[in-house]
VEXVO-133043 format. One record per residue: x, z, y of N, C-alpha, C in turn; residue number from 0. Coordinates in steps of 0.02 Angstrom, whole numbers, plus 50000, padded with zeros to 5 digits. Layout:
# residues N
{n_east->X; n_up->Z; n_north->Y; ca_east->X; ca_up->Z; ca_north->Y; c_east->X; c_up->Z; c_north->Y; i->NUM} $
...
# end
This chain:
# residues 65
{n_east->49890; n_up->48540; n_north->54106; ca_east->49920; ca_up->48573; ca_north->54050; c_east->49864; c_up->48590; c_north->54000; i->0} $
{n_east->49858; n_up->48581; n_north->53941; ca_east->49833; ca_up->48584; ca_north->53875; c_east->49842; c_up->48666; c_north->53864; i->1} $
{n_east->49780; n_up->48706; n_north->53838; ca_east->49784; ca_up->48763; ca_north->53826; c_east->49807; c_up->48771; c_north->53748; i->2} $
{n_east->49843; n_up->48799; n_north->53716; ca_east->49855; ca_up->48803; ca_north->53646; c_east->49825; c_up->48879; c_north->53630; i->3} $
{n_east->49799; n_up->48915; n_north->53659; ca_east->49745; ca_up->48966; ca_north->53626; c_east->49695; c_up->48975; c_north->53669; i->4} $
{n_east->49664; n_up->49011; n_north->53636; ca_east->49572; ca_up->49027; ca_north->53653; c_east->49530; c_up->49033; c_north->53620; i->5} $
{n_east->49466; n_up->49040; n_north->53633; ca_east->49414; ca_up->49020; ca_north->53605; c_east->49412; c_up->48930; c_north->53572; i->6} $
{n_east->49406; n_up->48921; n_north->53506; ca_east->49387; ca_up->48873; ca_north->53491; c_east->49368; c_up->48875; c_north->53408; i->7} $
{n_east->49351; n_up->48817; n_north->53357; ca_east->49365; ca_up->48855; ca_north->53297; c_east->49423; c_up->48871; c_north->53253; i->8} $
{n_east->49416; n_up->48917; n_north->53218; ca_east->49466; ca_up->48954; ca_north->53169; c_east->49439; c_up->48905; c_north->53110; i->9} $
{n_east->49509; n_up->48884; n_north->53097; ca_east->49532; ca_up->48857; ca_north->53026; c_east->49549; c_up->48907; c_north->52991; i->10} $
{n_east->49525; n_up->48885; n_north->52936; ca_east->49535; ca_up->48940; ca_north->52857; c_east->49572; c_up->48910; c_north->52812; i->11} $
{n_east->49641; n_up->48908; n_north->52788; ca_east->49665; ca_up->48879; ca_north->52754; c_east->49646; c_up->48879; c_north->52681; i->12} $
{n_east->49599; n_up->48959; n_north->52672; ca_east->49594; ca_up->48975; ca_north->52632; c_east->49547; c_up->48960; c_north->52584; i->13} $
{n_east->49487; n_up->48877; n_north->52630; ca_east->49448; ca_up->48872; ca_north->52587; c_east->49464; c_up->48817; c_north->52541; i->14} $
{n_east->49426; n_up->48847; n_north->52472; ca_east->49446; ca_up->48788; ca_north->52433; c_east->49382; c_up->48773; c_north->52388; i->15} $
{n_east->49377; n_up->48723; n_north->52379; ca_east->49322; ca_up->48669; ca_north->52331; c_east->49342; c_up->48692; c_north->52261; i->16} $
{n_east->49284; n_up->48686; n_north->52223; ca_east->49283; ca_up->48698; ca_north->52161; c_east->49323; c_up->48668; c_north->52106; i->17} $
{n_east->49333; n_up->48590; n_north->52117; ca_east->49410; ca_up->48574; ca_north->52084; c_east->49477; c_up->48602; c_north->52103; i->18} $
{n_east->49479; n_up->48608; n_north->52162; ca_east->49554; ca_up->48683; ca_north->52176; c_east->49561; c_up->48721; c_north->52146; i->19} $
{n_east->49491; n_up->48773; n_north->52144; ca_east->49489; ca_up->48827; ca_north->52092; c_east->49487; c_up->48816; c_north->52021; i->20} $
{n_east->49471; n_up->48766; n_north->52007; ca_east->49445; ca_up->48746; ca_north->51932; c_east->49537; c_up->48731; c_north->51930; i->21} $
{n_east->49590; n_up->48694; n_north->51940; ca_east->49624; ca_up->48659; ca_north->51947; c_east->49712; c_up->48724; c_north->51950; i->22} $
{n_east->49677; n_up->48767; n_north->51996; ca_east->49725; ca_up->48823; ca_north->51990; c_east->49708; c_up->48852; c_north->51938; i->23} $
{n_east->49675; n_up->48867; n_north->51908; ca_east->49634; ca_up->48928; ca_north->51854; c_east->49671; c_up->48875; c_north->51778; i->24} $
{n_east->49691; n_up->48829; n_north->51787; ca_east->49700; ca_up->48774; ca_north->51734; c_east->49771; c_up->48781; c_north->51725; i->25} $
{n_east->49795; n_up->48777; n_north->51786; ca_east->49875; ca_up->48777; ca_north->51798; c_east->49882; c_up->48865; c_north->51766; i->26} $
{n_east->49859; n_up->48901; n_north->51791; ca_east->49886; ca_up->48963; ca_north->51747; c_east->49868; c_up->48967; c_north->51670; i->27} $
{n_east->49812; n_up->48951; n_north->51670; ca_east->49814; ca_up->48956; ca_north->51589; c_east->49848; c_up->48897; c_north->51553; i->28} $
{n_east->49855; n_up->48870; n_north->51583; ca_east->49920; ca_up->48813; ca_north->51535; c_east->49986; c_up->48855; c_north->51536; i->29} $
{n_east->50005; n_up->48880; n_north->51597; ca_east->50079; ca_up->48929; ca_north->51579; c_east->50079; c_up->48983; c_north->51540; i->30} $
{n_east->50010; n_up->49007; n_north->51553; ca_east->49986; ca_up->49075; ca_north->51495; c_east->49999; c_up->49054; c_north->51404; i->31} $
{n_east->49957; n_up->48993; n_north->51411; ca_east->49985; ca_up->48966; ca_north->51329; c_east->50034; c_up->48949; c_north->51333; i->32} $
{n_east->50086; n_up->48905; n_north->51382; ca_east->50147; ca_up->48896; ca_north->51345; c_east->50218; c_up->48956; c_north->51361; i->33} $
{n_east->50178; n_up->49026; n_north->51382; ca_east->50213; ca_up->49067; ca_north->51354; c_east->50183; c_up->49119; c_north->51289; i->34} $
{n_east->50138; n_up->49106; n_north->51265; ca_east->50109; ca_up->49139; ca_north->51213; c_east->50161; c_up->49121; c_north->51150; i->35} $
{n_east->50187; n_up->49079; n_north->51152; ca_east->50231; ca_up->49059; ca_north->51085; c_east->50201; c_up->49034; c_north->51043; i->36} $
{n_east->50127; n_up->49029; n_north->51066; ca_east->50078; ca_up->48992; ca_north->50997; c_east->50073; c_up->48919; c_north->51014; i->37} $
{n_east->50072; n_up->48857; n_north->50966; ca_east->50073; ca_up->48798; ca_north->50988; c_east->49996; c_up->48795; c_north->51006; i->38} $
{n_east->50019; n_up->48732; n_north->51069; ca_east->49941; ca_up->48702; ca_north->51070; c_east->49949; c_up->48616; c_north->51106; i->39} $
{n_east->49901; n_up->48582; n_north->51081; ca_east->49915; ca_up->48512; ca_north->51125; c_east->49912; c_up->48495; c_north->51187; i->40} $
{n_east->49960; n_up->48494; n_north->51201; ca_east->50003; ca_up->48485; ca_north->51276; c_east->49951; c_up->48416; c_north->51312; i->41} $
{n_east->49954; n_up->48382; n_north->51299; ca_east->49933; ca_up->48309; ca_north->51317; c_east->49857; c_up->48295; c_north->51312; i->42} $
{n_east->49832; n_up->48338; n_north->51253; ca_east->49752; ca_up->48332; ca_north->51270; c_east->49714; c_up->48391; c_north->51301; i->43} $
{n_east->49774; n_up->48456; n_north->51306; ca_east->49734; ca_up->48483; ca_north->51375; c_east->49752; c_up->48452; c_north->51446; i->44} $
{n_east->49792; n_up->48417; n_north->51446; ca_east->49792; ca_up->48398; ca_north->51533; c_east->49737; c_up->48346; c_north->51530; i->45} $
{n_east->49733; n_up->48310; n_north->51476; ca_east->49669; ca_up->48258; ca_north->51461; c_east->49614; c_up->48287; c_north->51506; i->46} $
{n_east->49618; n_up->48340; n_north->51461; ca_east->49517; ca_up->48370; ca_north->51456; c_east->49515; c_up->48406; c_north->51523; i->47} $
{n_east->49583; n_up->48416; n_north->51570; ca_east->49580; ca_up->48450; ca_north->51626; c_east->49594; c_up->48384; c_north->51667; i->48} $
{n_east->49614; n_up->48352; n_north->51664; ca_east->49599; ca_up->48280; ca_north->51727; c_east->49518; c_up->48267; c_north->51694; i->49} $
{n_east->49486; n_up->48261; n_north->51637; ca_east->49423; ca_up->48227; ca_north->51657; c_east->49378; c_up->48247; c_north->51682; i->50} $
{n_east->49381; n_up->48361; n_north->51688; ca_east->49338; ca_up->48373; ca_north->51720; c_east->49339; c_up->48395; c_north->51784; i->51} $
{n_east->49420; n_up->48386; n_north->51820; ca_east->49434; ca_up->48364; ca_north->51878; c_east->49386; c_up->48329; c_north->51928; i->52} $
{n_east->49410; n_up->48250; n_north->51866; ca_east->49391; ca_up->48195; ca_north->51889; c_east->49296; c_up->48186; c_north->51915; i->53} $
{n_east->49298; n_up->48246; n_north->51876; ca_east->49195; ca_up->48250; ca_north->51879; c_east->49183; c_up->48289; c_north->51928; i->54} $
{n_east->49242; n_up->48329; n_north->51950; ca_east->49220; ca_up->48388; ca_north->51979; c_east->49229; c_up->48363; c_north->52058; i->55} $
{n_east->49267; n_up->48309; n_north->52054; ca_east->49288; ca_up->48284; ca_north->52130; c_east->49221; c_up->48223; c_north->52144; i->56} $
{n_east->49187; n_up->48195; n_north->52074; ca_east->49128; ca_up->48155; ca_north->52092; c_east->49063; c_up->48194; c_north->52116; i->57} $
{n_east->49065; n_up->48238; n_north->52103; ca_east->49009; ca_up->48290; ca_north->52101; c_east->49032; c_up->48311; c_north->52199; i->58} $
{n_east->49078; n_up->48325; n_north->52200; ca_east->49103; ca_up->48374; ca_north->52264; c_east->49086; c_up->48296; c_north->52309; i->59} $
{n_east->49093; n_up->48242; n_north->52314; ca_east->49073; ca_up->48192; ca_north->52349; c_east->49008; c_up->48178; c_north->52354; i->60} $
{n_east->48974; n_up->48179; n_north->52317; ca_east->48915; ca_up->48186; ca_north->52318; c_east->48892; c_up->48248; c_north->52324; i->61} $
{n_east->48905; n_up->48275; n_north->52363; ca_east->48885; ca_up->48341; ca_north->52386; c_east->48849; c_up->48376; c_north->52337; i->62} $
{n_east->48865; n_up->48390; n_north->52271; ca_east->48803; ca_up->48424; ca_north->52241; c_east->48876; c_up->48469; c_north->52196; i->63} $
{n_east->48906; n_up->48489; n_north->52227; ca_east->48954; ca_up->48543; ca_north->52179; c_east->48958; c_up->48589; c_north->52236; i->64} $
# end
């Protein structure tokens, strides 16, 4: 029989990489402006937030983020 507790390691669901955070922090301030009532461009902030995603996940592979 297989033990299902004990000593072994603890998972943290809670950790997250710097595009997560960068990525959540993005997702709220996009709902923050589109409840401000003030316009803003829809399409070139998800732009400018996938490209520094996209850097942030090259960087996190190469271990240097």
């Amino acid at each position: 029989m297989v033990a299902t507790t004990g000593l072994g390691p603890k998972r943290s669901a809670a950790v997250k990489t710097p595009s997560d955070e960068f990525k959540a922090y993005c997702e709220a301030e996009f709902e923050r402006r589109l409840n401000s009532g003030e316009s803003f461009d829809e399409p070139l902030y998800r732009k400018a937030m996938a490209m520094v995603l996209d850097r942030l996940d090259r960087l996190q592979q190469e271990g240097r983020a």
